[in-house]
C-alpha positions as CSV (number, residue, x, y, z in Angstrom):
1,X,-17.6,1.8,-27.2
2,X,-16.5,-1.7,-28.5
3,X,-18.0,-4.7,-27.2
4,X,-15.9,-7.3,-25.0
5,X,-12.4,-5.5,-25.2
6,X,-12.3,-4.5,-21.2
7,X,-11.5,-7.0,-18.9
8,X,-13.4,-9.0,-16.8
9,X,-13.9,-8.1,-13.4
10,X,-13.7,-10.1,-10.4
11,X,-14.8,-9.8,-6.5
12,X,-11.6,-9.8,-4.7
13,X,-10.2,-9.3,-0.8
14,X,-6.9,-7.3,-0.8
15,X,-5.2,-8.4,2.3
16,X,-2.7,-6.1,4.3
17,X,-1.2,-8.2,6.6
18,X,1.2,-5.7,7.9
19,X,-1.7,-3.9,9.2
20,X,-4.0,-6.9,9.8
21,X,-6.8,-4.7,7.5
22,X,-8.9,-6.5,4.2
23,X,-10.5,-4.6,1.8
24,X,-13.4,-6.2,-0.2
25,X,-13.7,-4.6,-4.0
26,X,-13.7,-6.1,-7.4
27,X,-10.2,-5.8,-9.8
28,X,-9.3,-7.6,-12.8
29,X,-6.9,-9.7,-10.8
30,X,-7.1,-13.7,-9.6
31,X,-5.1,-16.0,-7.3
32,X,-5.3,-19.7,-6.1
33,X,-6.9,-18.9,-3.2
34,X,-10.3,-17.8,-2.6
35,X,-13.0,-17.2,0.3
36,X,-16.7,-17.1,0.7
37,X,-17.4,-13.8,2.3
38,X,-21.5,-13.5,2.0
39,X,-21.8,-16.2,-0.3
40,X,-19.8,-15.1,-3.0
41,X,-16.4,-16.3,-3.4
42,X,-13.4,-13.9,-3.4
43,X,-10.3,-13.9,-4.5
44,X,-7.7,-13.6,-2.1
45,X,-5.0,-10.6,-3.1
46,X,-2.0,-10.5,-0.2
47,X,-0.5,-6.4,-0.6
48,X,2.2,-5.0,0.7
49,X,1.5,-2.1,1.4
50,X,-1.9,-0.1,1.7
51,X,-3.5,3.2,3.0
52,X,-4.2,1.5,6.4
53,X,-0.3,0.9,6.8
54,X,1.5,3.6,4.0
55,X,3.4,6.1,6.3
56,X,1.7,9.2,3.9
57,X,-1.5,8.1,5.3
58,X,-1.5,6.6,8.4
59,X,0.2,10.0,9.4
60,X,3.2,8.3,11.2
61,X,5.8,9.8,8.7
62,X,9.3,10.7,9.7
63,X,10.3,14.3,9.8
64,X,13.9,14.9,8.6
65,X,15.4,17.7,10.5
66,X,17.1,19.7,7.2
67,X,18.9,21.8,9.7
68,X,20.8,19.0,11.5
69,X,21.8,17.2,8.4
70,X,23.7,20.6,7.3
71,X,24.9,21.2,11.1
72,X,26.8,17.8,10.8
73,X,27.9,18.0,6.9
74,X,29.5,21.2,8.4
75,X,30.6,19.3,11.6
76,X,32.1,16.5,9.7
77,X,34.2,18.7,7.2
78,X,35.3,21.6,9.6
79,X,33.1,24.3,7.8
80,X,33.3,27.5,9.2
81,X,30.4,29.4,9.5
């Protein structure tokens, strides 16, 4: 492999605040802001969305009922069955 082309990583702290979770791990990204955790200083990443608050994970999806959707398209446009 060729020397110095991958980019430097970094100690970071991605923060969920929708689920009130922080996951410590290293990325190539920065910010402004940093914090001490264990005397090392960490950049502080704000997310969106993560696995501690993503519907596919958390397991708190919404199950669309197929069969009412077509019992009111039908409803709605007086299809006979």
């Amino acid at each position: 492999m060729k020397a110095e082309i991958h980019p430097a990583l970094h100690p970071v702290v991605f923060v969920d605040s929708g689920a009130g979770v922080e996951f410590v791990s290293r990325s190539t990204l920065t910010s402004k802001s940093s914090r001490d955790i264990d005397g090392v200083s960490h950049y502080i990443i704000n997310v969106d969305i993560s696995s501690a608050s993503h519907p596919f994970y958390t397991g708190k999806q919404r199950a669309i009922s197929v069969a009412g959707r077509v019992d009111r398209f039908n409803k709605k446009y007086n299809i006979a069955k």
